[in-house]
C-alpha positions as CSV (number, residue, x, y, z in Angstrom):
1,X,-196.1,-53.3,-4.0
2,X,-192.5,-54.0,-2.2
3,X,-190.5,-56.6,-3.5
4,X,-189.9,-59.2,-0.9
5,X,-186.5,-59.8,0.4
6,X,-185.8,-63.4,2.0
7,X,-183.0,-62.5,4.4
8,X,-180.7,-65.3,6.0
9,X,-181.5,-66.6,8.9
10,X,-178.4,-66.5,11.9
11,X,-177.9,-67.6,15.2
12,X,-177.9,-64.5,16.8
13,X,-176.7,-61.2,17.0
14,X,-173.1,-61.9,17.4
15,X,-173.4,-64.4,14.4
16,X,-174.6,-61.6,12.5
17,X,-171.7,-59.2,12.8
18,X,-169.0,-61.9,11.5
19,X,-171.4,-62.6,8.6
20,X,-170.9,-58.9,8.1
21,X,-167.6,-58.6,9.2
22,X,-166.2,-61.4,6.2
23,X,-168.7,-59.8,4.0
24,X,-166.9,-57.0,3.8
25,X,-163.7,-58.2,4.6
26,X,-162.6,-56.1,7.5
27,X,-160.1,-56.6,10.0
28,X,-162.2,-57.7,13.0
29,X,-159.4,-55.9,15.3
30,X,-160.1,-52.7,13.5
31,X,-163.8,-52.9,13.0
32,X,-165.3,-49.5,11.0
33,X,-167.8,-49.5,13.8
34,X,-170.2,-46.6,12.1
35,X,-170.5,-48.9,8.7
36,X,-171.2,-52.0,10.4
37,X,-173.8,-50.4,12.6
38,X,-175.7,-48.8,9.5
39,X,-175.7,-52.3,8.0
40,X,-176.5,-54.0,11.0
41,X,-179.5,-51.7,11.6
42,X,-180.3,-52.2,8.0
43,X,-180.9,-56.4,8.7
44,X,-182.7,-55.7,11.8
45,X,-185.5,-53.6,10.1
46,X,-186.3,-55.8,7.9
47,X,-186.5,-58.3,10.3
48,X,-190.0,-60.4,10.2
49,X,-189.9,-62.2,13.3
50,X,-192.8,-63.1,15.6
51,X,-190.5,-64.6,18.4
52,X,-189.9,-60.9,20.7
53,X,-187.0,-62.8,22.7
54,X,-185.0,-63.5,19.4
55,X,-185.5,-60.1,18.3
56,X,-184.6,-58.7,21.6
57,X,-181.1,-59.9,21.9
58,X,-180.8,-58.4,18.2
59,X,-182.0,-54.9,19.8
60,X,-179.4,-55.1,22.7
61,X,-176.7,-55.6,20.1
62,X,-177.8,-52.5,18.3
63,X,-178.2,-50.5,21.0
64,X,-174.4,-52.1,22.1
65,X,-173.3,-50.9,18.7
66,X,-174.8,-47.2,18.9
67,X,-173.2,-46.7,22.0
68,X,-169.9,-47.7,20.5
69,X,-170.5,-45.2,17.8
70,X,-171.2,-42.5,20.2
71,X,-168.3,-43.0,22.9
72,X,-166.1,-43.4,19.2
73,X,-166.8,-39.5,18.8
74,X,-165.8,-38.1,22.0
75,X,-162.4,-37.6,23.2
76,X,-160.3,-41.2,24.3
77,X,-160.5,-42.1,27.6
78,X,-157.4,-43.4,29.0
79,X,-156.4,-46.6,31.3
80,X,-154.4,-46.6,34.8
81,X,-151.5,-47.0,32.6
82,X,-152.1,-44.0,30.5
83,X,-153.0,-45.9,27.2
84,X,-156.1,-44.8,25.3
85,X,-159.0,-47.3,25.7
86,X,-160.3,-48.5,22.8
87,X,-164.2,-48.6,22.8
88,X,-164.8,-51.5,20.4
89,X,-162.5,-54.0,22.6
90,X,-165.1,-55.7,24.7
91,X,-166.9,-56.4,21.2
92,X,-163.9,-57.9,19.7
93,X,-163.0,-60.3,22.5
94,X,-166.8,-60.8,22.5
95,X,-166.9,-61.9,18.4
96,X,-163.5,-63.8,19.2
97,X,-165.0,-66.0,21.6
98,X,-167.9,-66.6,19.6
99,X,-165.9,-67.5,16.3
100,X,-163.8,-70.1,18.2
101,X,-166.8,-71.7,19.6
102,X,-168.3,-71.3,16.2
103,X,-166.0,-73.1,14.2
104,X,-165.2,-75.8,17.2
105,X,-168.8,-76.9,17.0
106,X,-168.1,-76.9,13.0
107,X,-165.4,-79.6,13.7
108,X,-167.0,-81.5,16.2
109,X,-170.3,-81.5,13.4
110,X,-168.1,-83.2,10.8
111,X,-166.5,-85.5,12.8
112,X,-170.0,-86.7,14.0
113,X,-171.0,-86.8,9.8
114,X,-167.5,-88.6,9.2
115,X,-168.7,-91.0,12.3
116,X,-172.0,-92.2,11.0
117,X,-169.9,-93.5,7.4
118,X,-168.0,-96.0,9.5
119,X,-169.3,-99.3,10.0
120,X,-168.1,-102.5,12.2
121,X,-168.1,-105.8,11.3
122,X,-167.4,-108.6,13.4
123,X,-164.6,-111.0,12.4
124,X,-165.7,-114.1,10.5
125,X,-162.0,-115.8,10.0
126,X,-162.5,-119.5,10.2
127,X,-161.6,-120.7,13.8
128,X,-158.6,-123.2,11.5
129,X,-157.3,-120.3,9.3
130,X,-157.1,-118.2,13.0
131,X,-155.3,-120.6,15.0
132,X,-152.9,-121.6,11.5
133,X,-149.2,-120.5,12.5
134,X,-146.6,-121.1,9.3
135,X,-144.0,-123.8,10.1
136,X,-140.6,-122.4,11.1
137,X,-137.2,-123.9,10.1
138,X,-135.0,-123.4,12.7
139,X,-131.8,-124.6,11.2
140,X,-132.7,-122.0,8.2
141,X,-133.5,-119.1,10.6
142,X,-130.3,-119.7,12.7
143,X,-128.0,-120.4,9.9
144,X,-124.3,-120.2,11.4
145,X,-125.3,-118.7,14.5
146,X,-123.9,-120.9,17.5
147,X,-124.3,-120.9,21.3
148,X,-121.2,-118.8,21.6
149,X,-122.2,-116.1,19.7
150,X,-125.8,-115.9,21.6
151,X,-124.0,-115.7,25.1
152,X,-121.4,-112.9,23.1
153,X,-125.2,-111.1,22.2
154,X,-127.0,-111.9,25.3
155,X,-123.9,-110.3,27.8
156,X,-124.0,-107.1,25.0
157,X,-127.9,-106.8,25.9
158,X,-127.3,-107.3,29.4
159,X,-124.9,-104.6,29.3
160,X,-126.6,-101.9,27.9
161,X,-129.1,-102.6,30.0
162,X,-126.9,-101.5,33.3
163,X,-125.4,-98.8,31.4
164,X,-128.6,-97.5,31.1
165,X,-129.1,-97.3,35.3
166,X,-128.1,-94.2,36.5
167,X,-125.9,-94.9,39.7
168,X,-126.8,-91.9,42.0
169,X,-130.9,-92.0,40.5
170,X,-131.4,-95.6,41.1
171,X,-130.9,-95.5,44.9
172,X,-133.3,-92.7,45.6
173,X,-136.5,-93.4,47.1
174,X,-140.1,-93.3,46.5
175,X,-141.1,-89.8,47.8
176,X,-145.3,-90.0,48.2
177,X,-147.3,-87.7,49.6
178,X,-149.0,-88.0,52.6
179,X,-152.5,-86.7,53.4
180,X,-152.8,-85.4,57.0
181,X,-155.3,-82.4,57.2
182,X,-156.0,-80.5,59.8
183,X,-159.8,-81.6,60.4
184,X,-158.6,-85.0,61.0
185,X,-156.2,-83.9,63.6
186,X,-159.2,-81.8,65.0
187,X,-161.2,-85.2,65.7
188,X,-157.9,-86.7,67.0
189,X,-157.2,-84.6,69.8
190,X,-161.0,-84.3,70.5
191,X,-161.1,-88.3,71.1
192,X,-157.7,-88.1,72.7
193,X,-159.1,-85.2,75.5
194,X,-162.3,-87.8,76.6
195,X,-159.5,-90.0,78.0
196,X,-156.8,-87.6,79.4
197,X,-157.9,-84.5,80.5
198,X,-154.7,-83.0,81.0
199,X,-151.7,-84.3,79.3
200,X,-148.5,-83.2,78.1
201,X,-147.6,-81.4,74.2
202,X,-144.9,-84.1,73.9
203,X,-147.1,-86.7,74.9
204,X,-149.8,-86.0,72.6
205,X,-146.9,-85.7,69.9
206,X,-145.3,-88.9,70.6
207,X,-148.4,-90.6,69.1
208,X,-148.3,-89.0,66.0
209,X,-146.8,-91.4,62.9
210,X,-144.6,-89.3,61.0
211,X,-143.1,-85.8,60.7
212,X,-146.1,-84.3,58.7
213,X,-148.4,-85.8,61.4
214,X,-146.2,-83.9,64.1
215,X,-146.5,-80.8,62.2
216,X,-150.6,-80.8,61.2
217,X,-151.2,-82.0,64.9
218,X,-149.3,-78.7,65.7
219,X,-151.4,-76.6,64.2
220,X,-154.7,-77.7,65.0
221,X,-153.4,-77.4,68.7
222,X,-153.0,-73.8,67.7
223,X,-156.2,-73.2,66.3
224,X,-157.9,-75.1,69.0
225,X,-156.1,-72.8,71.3
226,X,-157.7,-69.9,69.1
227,X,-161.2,-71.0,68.9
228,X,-160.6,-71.5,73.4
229,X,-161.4,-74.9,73.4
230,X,-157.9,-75.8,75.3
231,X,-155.9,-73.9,77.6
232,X,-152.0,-74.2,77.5
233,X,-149.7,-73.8,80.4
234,X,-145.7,-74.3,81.0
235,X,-144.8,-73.7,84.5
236,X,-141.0,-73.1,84.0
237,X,-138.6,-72.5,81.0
238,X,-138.0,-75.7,78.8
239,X,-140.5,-77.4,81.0
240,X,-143.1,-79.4,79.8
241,X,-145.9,-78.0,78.1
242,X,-149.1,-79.2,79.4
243,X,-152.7,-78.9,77.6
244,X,-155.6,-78.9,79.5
245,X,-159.7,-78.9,77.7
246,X,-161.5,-75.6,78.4
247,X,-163.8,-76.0,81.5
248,X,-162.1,-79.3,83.2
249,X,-160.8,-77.6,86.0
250,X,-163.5,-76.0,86.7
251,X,-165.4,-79.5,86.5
252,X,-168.1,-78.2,83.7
C-alpha cells in the first residue's frame, strides 16, 4: 500500500512553475528548463483531480514545457537582427506578468484586511464645548506693534506679490481649443445647399466663425467633392470659385 502524498493545491499552471521556480531558487531569466520540466511533470502525475478543465490547462503547460526542451536541443535560431532567439522567453514574460498580478492582488488583499479593522464613529462633542473659542487679548498679541509698522508689512506683502508676476507671461492669453470636426461641417454645407444651390467658395466661407472653422469647412468641401456630391467650377484665373450640388443643373 502507497503512502499518500497531500500535494498543495495552486492556481494554475503558471502558479506552479514560480512555486518551483523559488523552490529551487533559480534565476527566472535563466530557467534550467529540463529540471523544471521533470519536476513539473512529477506534480502533474500525481495529480488527483476530477475537474478535466483544471487539469487541462496543467497538460498545455507541460506539453509548452516539452517543446521548450526539445527546440533547447537543436541548433539556435536567429532573429532579423541576427541575435539567437532564446526559446524560454515567451515563458518568462509569461511568469513575469503573472507574478506582478500575483503579488498586486496580494496588496490589494491586505489593504482590504487592514480596511475591515477600521471603524467610524460619529462625533459626539457637546454642541457648547464645539462652538467654545478661547478669549483673545489683543493688546497682548499685538504688543508694540503699531499702525505704521502694519502698512511697512502690508506694502512688503504687496510687493512680493508683483514681484512674483511675470511681465511678458501675464499678458498672454487664454489659448482653448476649439472643436470643429469635419462631420459637423458635412451637415453645414448640406443645410446650407437646400437654400442656395449654387453659391460662391468665399461666400460659404464668409459664414464660418473662426480660422479653424474656415479650415474644417475646407476640407469637407474637398471630400464632398471626392465622394461627387458637389461639382466645382472657376471660369477665369483668380475668379470666383463657384460650388454647385451634384444633379441641380440637370434639375434631378
Amino acid at each position: 500500500m502507497g503512502i499518500p502524498v497531500k500535494l498543495e493545491v495552486f492556481e494554475g499552471p503558471l502558479d506552479l512553475l514560480l512555486h518551483l521556480i523559488d523552490k529551487n531558487k533559480i534565476d527566472i531569466y535563466d530557467i534550467p528548463i529540463v529540471e523544471i520540466t521533470n519536476q513539473y511533470m512529477e506534480y502533474i502525475r500525481n495529480m488527483q483531480k476530477e475537474d478535466l478543465n483544471i487539469m487541462s490547462e496543467f497538460l498545455v503547460m507541460a506539453a509548452t514545457l516539452l517543446d521548450i526542451k526539445c527546440r533547447m536541443l537543436l541548433p539556435k535560431e536567429e532573429t532579423e537582427d541576427g541575435e539567437e532567439e532564446d526559446p524560454r522567453r515567451e515563458l518568462v514574460e509569461q511568469l513575469l506578468q503573472y507574478k506582478m498580478y500575483k503579488y498586486m492582488a496580494y496588496e490589494l488583499k491586505d489593504r482590504q484586511t487592514d480596511a475591515d479593522r477600521i471603524l467610524y464613529k460619529n462625533p459626539t462633542i457637546p454642541e457648547e464645548v464645539r462652538e467654545y473659542a478661547e478669549p483673545v487679548n489683543l493688546d497682548e498679541l499685538l504688543g508694540d506693534l503699531t499702525l505704521t509698522k502694519l502698512n511697512a508689512i502690508f506694502k512688503e506683502v504687496m510687493k512680493r506679490q508683483v514681484d512674483k508676476i511675470d511681465p511678458v507671461r501675464s499678458k498672454f492669453g487664454k489659448i482653448e481649443k476649439e472643436e470643429v470636426t469635419v462631420s459637423d461641417k458635412f451637415v453645414y454645407i448640406h443645410e446650407y445647399m437646400h437654400t442656395h444651390h449654387r453659391f460662391s467658395f468665399r461666400q460659404l466661407l464668409e459664414k464660418q466663425k473662426s480660422k479653424m472653422h474656415i479650415v474644417v469647412t475646407f476640407l469637407a468641401v474637398l471630400e464632398m467633392m471626392k465622394l461627387g456630391e458637389i461639382r466645382v467650377e472657376q471660369e477665369e484665373t483668380c475668379g470666383e470659385i463657384m460650388i454647385e450640388k451634384v444633379g441641380e443643373a440637370d434639375g434631378n
